[in-house]
C-alpha positions in Angstrom: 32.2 71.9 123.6 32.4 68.2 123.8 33.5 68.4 127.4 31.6 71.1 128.7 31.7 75.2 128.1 31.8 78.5 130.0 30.3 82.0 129.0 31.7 84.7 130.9 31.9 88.5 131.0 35.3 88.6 132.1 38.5 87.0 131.6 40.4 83.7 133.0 42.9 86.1 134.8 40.5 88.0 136.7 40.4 87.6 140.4 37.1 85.9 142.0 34.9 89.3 143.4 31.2 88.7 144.4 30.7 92.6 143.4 30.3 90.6 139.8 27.5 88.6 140.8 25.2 90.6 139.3 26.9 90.6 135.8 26.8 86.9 136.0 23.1 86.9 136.8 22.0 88.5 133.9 23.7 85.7 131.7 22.3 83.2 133.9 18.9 85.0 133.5 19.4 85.3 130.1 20.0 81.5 128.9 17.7 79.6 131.1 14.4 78.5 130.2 13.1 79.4 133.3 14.3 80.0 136.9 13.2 78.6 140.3 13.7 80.3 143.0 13.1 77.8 146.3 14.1 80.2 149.1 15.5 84.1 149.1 14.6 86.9 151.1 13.3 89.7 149.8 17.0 91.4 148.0 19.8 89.5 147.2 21.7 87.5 144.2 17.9 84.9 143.5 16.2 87.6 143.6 18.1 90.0 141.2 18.1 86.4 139.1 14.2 86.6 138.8 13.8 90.1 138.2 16.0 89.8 135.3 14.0 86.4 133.9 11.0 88.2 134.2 12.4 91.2 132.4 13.7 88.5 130.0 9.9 86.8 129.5 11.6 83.7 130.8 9.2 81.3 132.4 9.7 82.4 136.6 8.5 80.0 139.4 9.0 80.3 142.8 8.2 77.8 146.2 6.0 79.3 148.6 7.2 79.2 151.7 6.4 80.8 155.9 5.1 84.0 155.8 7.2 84.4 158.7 10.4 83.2 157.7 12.6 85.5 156.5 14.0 83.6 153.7 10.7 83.2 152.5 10.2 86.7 152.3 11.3 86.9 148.5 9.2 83.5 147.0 5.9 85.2 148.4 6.8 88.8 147.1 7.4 87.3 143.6 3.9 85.2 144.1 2.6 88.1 145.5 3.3 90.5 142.7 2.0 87.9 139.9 6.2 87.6 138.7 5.9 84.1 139.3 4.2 81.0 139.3 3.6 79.2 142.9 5.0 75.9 142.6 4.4 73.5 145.1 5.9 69.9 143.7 8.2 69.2 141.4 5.9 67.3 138.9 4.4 71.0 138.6 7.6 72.1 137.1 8.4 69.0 134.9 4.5 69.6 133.1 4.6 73.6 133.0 8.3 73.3 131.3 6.5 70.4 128.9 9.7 67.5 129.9 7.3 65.4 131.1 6.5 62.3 128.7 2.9 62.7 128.7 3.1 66.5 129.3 4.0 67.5 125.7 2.3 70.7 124.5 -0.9 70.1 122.5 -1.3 72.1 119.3 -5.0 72.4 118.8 -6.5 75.3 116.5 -7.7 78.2 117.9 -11.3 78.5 117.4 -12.5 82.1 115.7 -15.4 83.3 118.3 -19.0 84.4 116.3 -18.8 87.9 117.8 -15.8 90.3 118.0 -15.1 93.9 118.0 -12.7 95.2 115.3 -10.5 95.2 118.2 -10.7 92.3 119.3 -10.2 90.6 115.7 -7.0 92.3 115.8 -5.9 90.6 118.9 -7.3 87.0 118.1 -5.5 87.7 114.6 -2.1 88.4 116.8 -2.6 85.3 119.2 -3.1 82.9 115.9 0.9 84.4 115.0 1.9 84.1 118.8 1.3 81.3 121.0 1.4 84.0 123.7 2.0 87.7 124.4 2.9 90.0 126.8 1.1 92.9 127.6 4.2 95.7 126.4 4.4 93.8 123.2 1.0 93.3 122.0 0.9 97.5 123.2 3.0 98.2 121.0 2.6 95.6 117.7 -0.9 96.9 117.8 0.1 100.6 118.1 -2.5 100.8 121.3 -1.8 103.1 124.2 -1.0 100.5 127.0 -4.4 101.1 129.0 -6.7 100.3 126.0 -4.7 97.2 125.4 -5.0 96.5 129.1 -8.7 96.6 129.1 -9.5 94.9 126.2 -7.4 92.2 127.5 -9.4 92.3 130.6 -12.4 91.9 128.9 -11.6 89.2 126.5 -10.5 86.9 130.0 -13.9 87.9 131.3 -15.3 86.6 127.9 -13.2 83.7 128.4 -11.2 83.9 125.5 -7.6 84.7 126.9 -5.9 83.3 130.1 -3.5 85.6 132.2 -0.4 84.0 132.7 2.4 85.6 135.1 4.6 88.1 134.6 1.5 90.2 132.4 1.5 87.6 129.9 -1.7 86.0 127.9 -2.9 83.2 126.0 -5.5 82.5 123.7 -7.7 80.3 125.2 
């Protein structure tokens, strides 16, 4: 460990084959904070990468780049489709992963609104536990058919009480 380490799903005597790519990916997907993808068309190894993060709940960012240009193709598609966040400079990155030395995450208490639904409550109660949640999850810790859990959601952002983050993620504003 002192000198470095490697995490593989196959052994030292197996021959190099880009058919496991994919296999790789998924560990790649799975360990990473976040992934950037800077340039991909619209299939291929980046973009299997950032299917899998988002599957994961990892933080996903992609560079916007020519609507023409091929190899552009897949950073607009994952922009497109709310997957990731655009990112334009790399200061962006450094503050949204919270490196930065002034960009360190502020804890501040969540302030209880005057006037919420019994429904509501029972979301603000699961944002003071979480610091965010994705739309499947707070489904199903609430027991809530996905559509009812949607809409609430949609009307607590128009309330301005939660923020929609990518990849159907919120936040507690």
């Amino acid at each position: 460990m002192e000198n470095g380490g490697f995490l593989s799903d196959f052994t030292s005597s197996e021959p190099f084959d880009k058919s496991n790519f994919p296999r790789r990916n998924r560990i790649i997907a799975g360990l990473g904070h976040a992934t950037l993808v800077i340039e991909s068309g619209i299939k291929g190894g980046s973009m299997n990468t950032a299917h899998l993060a988002h599957q994961y709940g990892r933080e996903l960012f992609a560079v916007p780049g020519r609507p023409t240009d091929e190899m552009s193709q897949g950073c607009l598609h994952l922009i497109e489709q709310q997957k990731a966040q655009l990112l334009f400079r790399p200061e962006d990155f450094i503050a949204a992963m919270g490196w930065g030395s002034d960009s360190a995450p502020l804890v501040r208490q969540k302030e209880i609104p005057l006037a919420l639904s019994e429904d509501e409550q029972r979301l603000f109660d699961y944002f003071i536990q979480n610091e965010k949640g994705h739309l499947d999850a707070l489904s199903l810790a609430l027991d809530w058919p996905i559509q009812k859990t949607a809409s609430l959601m949609m009307q607590l952002e128009m309330k301005g009480h939660v923020r929609a983050l990518p990849g159907k993620y919120f936040e507690w504003i």
